[in-house]
C-alpha positions in Angstrom: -20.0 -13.8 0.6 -16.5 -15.2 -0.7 -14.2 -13.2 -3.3 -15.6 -15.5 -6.0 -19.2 -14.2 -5.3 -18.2 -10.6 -6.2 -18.7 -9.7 -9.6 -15.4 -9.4 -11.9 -14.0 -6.1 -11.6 -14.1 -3.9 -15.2 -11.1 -3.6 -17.4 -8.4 -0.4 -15.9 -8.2 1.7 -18.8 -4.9 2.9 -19.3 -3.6 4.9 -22.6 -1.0 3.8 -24.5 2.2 3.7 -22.9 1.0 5.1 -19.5 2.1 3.0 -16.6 -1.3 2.1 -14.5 1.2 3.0 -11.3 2.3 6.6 -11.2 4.7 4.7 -8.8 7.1 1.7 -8.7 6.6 2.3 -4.8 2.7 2.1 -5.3 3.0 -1.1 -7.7 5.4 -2.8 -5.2 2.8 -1.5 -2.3 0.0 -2.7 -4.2 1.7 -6.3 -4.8 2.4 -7.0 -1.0 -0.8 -6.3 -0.1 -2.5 -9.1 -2.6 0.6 -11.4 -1.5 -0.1 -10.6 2.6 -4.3 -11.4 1.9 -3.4 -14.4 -0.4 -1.1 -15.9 2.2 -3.9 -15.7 4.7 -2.9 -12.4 6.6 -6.3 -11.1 6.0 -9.2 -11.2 4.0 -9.8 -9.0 1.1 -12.8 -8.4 2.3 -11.1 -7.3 5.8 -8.0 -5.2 4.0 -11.6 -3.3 1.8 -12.6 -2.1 4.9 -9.9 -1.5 6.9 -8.6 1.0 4.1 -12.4 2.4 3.6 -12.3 3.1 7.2 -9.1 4.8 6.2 -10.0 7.0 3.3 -12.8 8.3 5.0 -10.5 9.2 8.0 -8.0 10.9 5.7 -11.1 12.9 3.8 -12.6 13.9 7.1 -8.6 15.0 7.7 -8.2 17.3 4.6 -6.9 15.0 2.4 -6.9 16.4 -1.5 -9.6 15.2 -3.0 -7.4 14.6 -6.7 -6.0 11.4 -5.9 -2.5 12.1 -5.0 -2.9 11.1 -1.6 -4.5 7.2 -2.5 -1.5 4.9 -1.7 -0.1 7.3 1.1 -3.5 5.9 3.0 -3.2 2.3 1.3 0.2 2.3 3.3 -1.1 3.7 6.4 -3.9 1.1 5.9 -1.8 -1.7 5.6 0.2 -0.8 8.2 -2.7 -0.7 10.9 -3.2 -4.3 9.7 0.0 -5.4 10.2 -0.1 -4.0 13.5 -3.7 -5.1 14.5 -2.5 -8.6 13.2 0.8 -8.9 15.1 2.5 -9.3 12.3 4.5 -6.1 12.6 4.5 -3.4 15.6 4.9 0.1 15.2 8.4 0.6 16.1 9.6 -2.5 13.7 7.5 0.1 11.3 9.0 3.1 12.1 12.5 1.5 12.1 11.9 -0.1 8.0 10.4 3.5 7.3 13.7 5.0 8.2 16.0 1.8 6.5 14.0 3.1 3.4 14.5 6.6 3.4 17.9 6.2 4.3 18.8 3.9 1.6 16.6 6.9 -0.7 18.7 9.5 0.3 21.8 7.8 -0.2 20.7 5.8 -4.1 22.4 8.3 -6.8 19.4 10.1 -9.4 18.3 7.6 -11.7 19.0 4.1 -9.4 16.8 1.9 -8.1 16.6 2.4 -4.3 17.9 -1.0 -2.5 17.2 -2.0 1.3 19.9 -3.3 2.8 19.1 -6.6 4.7 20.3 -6.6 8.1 
C-alpha cells in the first residue's frame, strides 16, 4: 500500500487564533520529519511505526496520558531513525542536543533561540 492509497486525513480543527503547535520547536520537529521521509530517509509508513512502537514504549513507561509528552517521543522517535539509518549516531545527537540547549540558555527572554553553525 503506497501513501496515496491511504485515505485523506480529516481537517485539524483548530479555534480561532490558536496555533495547531503548542510549540515552534514541535512545528519545526514536525517539518523535518516530512522533509527527512520526502527526501527518501524513510517511508511514512516506516517513521508510523517506528514512533507507534514508541508511544507504546513511553505509555508502558508512565508517560502522562494528556498529551504533553507527544513530540518529546516524536523526537526520540526520530532520533532512533536517524540512528538506525546511519544518518546520525548517538553521540553526533547528544552533541546537537547540548549546541541547542546551550544556545537556549544563553538567547535573552523573548528571542528566537539560534544554533550556531560550526
Amino acid at each position: 500500500m503506497s501513501p496515496s492509497d491511504l485515505p485523506p486525513l480529516p481537517p485539524i480543527k483548530e479555534e480561532e487564533g490558536a496555533p495547531r503547535f503548542a510549540e515552534p520547536w514541535h512545528a519545526q520537529l514536525f517539518a523535518l520529519t516530512v522533509r527527512l521521509s520526502e527526501s527518501g530517509h524513510f517511508s511514512w509508513l516506516d517513521w508510523a511505526a517506528v514512533f507507534a512502537e514508541e508511544l507504546e514504549a513511553a505509555s508502558a513507561a508512565g508517560a502522562p496520558k494528556d498529551g504533553s509528552a507527544y513530540y518529546d517521543v516524536w523526537l526520540g522517535a526520530l532520533e532512533r531513525l536517524l540512528r538506525e539509518r546511519g544518518l546520525a549516531g548517538a553521540e553526533e545527537l547528544v552533541a546537537l542536543k547540548q549546541a541547542w540547549e546551550a544556545a537556549y540558555l544563553e538567547t535573552p527572554h523573548g528571542q528566537p533561540v539560534k544554533l550556531r553553525r560550526e
